[in-house]
C-alpha positions as a LaTeX table, in Angstrom:
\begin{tabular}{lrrr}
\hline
Residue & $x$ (\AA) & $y$ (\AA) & $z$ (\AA) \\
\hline
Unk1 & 9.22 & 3.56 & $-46.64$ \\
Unk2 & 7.93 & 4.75 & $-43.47$ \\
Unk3 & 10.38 & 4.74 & $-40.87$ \\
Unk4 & 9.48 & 3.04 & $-37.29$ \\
Unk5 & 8.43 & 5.14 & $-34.64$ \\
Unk6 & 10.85 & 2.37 & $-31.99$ \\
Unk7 & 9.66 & 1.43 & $-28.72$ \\
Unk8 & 7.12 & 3.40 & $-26.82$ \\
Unk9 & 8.95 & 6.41 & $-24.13$ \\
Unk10 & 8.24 & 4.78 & $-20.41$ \\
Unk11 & 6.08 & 6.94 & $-18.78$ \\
Unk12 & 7.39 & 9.83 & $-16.17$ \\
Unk13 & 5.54 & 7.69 & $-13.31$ \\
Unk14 & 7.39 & 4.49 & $-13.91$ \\
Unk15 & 10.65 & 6.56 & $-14.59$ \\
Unk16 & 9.94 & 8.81 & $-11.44$ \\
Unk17 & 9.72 & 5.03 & $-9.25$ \\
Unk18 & 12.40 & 3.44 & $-10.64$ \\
Unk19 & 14.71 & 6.72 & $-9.64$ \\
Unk20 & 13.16 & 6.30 & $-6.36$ \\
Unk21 & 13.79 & 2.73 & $-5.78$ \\
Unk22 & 17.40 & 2.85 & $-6.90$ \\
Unk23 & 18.77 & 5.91 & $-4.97$ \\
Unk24 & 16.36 & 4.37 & $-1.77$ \\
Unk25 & 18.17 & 1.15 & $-2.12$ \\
Unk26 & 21.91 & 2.77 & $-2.61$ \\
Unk27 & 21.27 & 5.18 & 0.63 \\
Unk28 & 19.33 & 2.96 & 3.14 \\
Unk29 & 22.87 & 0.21 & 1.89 \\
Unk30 & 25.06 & 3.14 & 2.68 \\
Unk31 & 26.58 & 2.71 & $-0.87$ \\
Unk32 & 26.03 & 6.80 & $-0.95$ \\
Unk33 & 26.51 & 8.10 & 2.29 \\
Unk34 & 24.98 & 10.68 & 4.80 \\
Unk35 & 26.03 & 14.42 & 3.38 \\
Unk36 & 27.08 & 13.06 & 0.10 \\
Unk37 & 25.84 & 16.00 & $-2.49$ \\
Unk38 & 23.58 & 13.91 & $-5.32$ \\
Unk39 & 24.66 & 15.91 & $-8.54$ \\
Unk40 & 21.30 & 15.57 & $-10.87$ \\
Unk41 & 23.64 & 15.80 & $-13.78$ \\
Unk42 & 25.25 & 12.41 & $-13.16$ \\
Unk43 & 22.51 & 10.75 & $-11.15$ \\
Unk44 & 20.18 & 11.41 & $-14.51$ \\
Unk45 & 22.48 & 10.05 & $-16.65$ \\
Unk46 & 23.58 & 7.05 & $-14.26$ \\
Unk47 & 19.86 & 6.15 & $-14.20$ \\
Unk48 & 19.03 & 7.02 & $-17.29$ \\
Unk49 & 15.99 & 9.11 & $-16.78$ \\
Unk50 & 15.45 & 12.81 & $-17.27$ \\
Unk51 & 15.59 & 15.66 & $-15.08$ \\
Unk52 & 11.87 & 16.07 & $-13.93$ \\
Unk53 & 10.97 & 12.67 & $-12.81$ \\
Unk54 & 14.64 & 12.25 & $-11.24$ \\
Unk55 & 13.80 & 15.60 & $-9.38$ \\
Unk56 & 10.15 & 14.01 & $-8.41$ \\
Unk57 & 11.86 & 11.05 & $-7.02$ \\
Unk58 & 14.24 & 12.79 & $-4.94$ \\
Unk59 & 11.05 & 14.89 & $-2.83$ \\
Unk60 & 9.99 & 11.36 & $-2.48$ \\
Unk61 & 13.12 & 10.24 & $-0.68$ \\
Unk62 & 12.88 & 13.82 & 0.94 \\
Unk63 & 9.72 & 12.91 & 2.66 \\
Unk64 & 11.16 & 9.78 & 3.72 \\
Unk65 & 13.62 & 11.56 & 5.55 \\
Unk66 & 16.84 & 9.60 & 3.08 \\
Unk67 & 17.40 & 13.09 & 1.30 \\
Unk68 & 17.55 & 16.98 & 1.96 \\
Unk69 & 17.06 & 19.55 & $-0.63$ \\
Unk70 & 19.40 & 22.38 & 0.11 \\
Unk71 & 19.16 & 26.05 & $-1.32$ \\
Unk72 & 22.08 & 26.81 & $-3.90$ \\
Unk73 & 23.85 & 23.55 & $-3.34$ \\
Unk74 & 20.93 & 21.16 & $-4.30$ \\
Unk75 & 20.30 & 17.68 & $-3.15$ \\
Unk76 & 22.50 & 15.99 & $-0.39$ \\
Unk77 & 21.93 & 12.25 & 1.42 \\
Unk78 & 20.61 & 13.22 & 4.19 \\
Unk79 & 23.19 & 13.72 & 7.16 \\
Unk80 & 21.39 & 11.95 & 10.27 \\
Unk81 & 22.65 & 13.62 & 13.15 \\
Unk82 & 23.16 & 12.25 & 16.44 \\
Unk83 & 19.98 & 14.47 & 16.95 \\
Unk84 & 18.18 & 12.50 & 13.95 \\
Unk85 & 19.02 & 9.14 & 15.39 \\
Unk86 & 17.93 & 10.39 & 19.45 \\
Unk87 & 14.59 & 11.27 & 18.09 \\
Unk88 & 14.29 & 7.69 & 15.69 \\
Unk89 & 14.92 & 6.21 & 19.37 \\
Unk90 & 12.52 & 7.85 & 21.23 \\
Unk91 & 10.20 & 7.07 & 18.94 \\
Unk92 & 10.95 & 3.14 & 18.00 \\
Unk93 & 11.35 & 2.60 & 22.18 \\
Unk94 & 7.75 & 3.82 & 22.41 \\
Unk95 & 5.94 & 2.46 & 19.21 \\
Unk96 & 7.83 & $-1.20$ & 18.68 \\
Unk97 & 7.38 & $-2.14$ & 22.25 \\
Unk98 & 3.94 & $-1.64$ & 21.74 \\
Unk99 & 3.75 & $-3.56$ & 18.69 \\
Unk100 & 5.62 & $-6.45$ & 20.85 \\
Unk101 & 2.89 & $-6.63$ & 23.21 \\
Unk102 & 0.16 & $-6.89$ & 20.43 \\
Unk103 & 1.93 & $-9.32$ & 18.40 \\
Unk104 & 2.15 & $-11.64$ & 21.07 \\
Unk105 & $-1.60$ & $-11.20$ & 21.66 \\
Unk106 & $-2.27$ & $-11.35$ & 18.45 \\
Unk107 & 0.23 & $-13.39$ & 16.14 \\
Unk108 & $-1.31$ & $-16.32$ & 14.27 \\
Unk109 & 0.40 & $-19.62$ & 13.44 \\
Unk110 & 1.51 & $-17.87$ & 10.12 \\
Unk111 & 2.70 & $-15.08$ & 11.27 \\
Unk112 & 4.73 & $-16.78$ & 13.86 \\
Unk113 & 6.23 & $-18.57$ & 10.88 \\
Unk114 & 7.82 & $-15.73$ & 9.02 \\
Unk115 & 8.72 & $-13.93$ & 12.12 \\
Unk116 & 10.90 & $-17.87$ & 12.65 \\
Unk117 & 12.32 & $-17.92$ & 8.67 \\
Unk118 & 13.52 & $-14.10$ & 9.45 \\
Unk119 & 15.40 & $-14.90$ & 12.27 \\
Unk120 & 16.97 & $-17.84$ & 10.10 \\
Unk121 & 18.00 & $-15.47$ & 7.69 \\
Unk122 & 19.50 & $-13.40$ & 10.53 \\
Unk123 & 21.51 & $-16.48$ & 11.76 \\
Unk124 & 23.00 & $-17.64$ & 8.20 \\
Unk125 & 23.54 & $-13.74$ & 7.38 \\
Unk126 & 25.52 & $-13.70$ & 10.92 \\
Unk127 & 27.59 & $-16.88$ & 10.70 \\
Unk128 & 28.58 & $-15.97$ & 7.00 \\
Unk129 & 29.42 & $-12.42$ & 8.37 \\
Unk130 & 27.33 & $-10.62$ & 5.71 \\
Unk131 & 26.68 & $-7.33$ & 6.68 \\
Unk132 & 24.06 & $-6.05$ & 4.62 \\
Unk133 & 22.02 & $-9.25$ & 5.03 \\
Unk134 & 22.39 & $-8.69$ & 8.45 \\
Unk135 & 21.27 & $-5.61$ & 8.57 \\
Unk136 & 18.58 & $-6.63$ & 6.16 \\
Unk137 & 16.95 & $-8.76$ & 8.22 \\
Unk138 & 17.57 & $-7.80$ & 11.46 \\
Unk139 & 15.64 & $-4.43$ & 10.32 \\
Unk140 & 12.78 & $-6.80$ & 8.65 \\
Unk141 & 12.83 & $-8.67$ & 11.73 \\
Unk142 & 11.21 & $-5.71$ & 13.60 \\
Unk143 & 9.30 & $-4.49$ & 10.86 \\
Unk144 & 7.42 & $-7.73$ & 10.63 \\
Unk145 & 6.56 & $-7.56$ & 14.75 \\
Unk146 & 4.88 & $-4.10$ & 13.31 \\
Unk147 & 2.74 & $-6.46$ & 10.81 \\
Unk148 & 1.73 & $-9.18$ & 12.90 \\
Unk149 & 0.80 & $-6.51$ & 15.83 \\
Unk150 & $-2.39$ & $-6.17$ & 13.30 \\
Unk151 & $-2.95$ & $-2.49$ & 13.94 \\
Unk152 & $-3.54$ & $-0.37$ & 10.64 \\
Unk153 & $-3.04$ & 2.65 & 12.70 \\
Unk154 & 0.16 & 1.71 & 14.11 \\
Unk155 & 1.54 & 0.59 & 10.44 \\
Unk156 & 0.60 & 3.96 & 9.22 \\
Unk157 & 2.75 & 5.68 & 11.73 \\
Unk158 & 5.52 & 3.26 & 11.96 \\
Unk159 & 5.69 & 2.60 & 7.62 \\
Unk160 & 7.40 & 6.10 & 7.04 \\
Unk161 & 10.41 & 5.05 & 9.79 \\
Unk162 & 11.10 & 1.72 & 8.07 \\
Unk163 & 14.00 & 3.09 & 5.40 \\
Unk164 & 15.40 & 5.22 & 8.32 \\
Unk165 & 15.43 & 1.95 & 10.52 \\
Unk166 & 17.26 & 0.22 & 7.47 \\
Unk167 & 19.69 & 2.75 & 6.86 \\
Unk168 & 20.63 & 2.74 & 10.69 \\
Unk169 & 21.23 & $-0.87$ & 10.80 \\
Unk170 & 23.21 & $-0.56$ & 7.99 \\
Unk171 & 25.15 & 2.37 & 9.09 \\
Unk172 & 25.86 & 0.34 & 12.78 \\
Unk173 & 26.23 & $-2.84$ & 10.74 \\
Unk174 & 29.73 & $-2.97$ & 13.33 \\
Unk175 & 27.87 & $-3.55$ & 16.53 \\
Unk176 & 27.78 & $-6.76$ & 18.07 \\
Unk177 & 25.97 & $-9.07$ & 15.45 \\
Unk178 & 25.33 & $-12.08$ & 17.59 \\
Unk179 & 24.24 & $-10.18$ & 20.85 \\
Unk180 & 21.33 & $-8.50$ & 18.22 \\
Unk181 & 20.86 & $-12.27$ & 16.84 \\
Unk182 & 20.20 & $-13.40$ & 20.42 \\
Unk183 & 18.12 & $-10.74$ & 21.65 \\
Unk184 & 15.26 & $-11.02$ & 18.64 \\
Unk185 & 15.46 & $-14.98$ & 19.55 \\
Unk186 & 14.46 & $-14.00$ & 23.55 \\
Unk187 & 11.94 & $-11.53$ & 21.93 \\
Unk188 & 10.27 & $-13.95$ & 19.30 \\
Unk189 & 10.43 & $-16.60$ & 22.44 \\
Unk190 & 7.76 & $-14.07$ & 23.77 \\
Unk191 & 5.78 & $-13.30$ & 20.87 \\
Unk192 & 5.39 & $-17.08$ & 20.46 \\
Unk193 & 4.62 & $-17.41$ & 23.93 \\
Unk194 & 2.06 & $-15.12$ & 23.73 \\
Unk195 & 3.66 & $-13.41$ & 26.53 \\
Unk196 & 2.70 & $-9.33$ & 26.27 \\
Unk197 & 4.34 & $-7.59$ & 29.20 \\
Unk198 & 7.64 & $-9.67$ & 28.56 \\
Unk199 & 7.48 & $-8.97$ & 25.00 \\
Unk200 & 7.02 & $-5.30$ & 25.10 \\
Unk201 & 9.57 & $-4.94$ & 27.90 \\
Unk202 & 12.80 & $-7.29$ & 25.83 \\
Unk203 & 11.77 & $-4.79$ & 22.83 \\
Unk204 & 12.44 & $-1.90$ & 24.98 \\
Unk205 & 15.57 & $-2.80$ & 26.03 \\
Unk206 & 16.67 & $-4.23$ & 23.18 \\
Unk207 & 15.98 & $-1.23$ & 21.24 \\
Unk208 & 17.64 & 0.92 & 24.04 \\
Unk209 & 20.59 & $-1.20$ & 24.06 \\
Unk210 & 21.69 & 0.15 & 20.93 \\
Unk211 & 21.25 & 3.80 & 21.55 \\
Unk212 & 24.12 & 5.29 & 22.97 \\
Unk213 & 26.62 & 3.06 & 20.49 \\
Unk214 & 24.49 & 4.55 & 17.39 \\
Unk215 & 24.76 & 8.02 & 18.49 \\
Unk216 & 28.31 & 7.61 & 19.14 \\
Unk217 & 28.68 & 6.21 & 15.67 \\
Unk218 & 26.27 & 9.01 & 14.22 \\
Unk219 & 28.66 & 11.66 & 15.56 \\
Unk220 & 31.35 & 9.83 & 13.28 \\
Unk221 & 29.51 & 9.71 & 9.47 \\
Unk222 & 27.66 & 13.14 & 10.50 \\
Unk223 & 28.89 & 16.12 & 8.78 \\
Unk224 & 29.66 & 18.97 & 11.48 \\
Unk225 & 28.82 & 22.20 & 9.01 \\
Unk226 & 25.16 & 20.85 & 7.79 \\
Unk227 & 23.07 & 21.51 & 9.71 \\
Unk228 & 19.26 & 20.24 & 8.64 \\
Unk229 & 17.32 & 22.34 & 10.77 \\
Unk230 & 18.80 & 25.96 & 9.41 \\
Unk231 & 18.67 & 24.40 & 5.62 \\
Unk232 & 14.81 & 23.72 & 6.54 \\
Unk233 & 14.06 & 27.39 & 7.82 \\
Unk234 & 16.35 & 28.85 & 4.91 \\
Unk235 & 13.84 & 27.03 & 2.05 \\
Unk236 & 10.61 & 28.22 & 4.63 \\
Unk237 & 12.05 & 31.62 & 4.09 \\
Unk238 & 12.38 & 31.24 & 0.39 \\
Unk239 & 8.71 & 30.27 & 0.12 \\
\hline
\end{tabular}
């Protein structure tokens, strides 16, 4: 009797994604936490995938920014730095304020309408206290002002800073819920209005409201011996 060859193996691509997706979803939710060392070992088994498309996935989340790849002590969550979150500031102050002013010049009746239901969810998620649905959707809030801005070339740049803008809500989840709540209200008011200079300049300062308490905050879940920048010249050197 010939014996049954079972179910076919999953191939390293799908195995390599759904590595990815798990450990993105577990870091940007600050389950695992900036500096934490990822022992392959464990995470292979947890996951139940082998080493190579486990180590794939993991230069995935590197490029993302969500993981560092250290020489001799192997993968860590990646520590964002006060330094880390100064630079994600400069950059979202500059980049979603212009994707304000073009959603409000260009946001269509649709659009307007999932840019409403998100800041629903924001409201429910902040009366019921929930902090990872309010981090959720405050950070899909300004991801979908990105979208209905309608510039390919802006998506391109701002898609790679969307699990970093995630993982910083999450990781600030304490500020002031309700102040964030009322401030995407005054900026959808503008989008809707079709209102560009006001737009652009309430997601300025909304954005730059937040700043100073996140890099305060930073300097708390940062770990003071790592530091990114010599790791990243160490594995140039080893090249």
């Amino acid at each position: 009797m010939v014996k049954s060859a079972g179910p076919p193996a999953e191939p390293r691509g799908y195995l390599r994604q759904r590595a990815y997706d798990s450990l993105r979803q577990r870091i940007v939710e600050a389950e695992l936490r900036p500096g934490q060392r990822l022992v392959e070992r464990d995470l292979a088994a947890e996951l139940q995938v082998s080493r190579i498309p486990l180590r794939e996935a993991l230069r995935l989340l590197e490029a993302d920014g969500l993981v560092l790849l250290v020489p001799h002590r192997g993968a860590l969550v990646a520590p964002f730095t006060p330094a880390d979150v100064r630079n994600l500031f400069d950059v979202r102050e500059s980049l979603e304020s212009l994707a304000a002013r073009l959603a409000a010049e260009r946001a269509d009746s649709a659009g307007l309408k999932r840019l409403a239901d998100r800041l629903d969810s924001a409201r429910t998620a902040t009366r019921d206290g929930d902090r990872d649905a309010i981090a959720a959707a405050n950070a899909g809030f300004h991801i979908d002002i990105v979208d209905l801005a309608d510039n390919p070339l802006l998506t391109g740049i701002m898609r790679p800073l969307e699990a970093r803008t995630h993982w910083l809500f999450r990781l600030t989840a304490q500020r002031d819920p309700a102040q964030q709540c009322s401030e995407h209200e005054e900026l959808y008011d503008a989008i809707r209005a079709g209102d560009g200079d006001r737009a652009a300049a309430l997601a300025h300062d909304h954005i730059a409201a937040g700043r100073q308490t996140s890099l305060d905050l930073a300097a708390e879940w940062t770990d003071p011996q790592l530091d990114p920048e010599a790791v990243a010249a160490r594995r140039r050197r080893r090249r």
